[in-house]
C-alpha positions in Angstrom: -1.6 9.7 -15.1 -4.2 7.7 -12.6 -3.8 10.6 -10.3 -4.6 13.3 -13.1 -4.8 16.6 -10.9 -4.3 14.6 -7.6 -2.5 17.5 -5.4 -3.4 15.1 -2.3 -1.0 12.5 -1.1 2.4 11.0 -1.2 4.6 10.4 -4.7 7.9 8.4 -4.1 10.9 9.1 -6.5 10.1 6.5 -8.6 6.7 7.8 -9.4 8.2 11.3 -9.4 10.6 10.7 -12.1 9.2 8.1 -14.0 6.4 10.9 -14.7 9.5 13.2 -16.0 10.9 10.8 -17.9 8.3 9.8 -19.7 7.1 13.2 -20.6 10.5 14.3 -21.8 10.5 11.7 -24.1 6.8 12.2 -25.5 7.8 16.1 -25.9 10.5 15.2 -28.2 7.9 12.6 -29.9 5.6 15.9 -30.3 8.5 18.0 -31.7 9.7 15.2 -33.5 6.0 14.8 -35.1 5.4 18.7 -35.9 8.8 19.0 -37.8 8.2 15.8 -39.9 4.6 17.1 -40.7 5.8 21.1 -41.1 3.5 21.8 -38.3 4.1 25.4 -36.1 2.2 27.2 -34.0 3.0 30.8 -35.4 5.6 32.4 -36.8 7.2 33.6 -33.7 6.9 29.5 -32.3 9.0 27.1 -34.0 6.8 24.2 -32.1 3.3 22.8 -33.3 0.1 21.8 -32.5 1.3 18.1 -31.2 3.7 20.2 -28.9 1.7 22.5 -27.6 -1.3 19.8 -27.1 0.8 17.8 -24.8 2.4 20.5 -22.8 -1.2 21.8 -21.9 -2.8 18.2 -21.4 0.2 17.6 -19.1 0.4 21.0 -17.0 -1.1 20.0 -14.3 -0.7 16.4 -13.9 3.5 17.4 -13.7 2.1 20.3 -11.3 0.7 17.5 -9.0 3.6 14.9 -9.4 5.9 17.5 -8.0 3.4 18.5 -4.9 2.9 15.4 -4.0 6.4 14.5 -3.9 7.3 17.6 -2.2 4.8 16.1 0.4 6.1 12.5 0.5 9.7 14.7 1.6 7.5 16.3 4.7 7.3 19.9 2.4 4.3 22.2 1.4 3.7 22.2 -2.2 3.8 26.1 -2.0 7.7 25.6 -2.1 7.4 25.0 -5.9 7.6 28.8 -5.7 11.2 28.3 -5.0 11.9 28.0 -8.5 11.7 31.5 -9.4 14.3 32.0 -7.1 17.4 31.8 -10.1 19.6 28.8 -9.9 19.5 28.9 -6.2 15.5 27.9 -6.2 16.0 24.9 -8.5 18.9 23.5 -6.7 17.0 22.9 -3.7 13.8 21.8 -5.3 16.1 19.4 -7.5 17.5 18.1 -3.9 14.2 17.2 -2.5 13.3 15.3 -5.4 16.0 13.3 -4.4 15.6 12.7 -0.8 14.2 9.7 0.1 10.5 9.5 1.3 10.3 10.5 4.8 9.7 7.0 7.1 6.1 6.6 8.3 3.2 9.3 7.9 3.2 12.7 7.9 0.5 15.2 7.6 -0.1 14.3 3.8 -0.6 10.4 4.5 1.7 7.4 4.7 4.9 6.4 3.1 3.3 4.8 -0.5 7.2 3.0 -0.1 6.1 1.2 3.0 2.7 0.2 1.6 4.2 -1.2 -1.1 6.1 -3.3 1.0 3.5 -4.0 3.0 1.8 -5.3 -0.2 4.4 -7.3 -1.1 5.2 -9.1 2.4 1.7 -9.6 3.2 
């Protein structure tokens, strides 16, 4: 969450699904939280306030996340529109987020692996 609506820059996997993990697990606090308290939304949305907080207050930090990760792989963020391609759309964005960083710098700024280990030797 230090890079709130950061769309700049490299993310490297770990960053990348670190982000998702987390947030999985603080959605299913949130549901967890509205059920015990017999909180919903409306009628029509089984999920409360708690739920519906985080998933706004976490929109576009999860946006960034994924551009810049799509950038640390050498892609344009405008290939999260991929996903509304069915199945076919989330297979390849699932594959990216995969991939290794790309070695060195690319247009979106250096490898944040090899500064790390940069850091860490130096």
């Amino acid at each position: 969450m230090k890079q709130y609506a950061d769309f700049g820059g490299r993310a490297r996997r770990k960053e990348f699904w670190m982000f998702l993990l987390f947030n999985v697990i603080f959605l299913y606090l949130a549901m967890i939280i509205d059920s015990v308290l017999g909180i919903t939304v409306g009628e029509d949305f089984s999920y409360g306030w708690f739920f519906l907080f985080y998933c706004l207050s976490t929109f576009l930090p999860g946006l960034a996340v994924q551009v810049r990760r799509l950038h640390d792989v050498g892609k344009s963020g405008w290939n999260l529109f991929l996903a509304l391609i069915p199945l076919v759309g989330i297979i390849i964005q699932i594959i990216w987020f995969l991939t290794d960083s790309h070695a060195g710098e690319n247009k979106w700024g250096s490898n944040p692996k090899e500064q790390l280990e940069q850091k860490e030797h130096g």
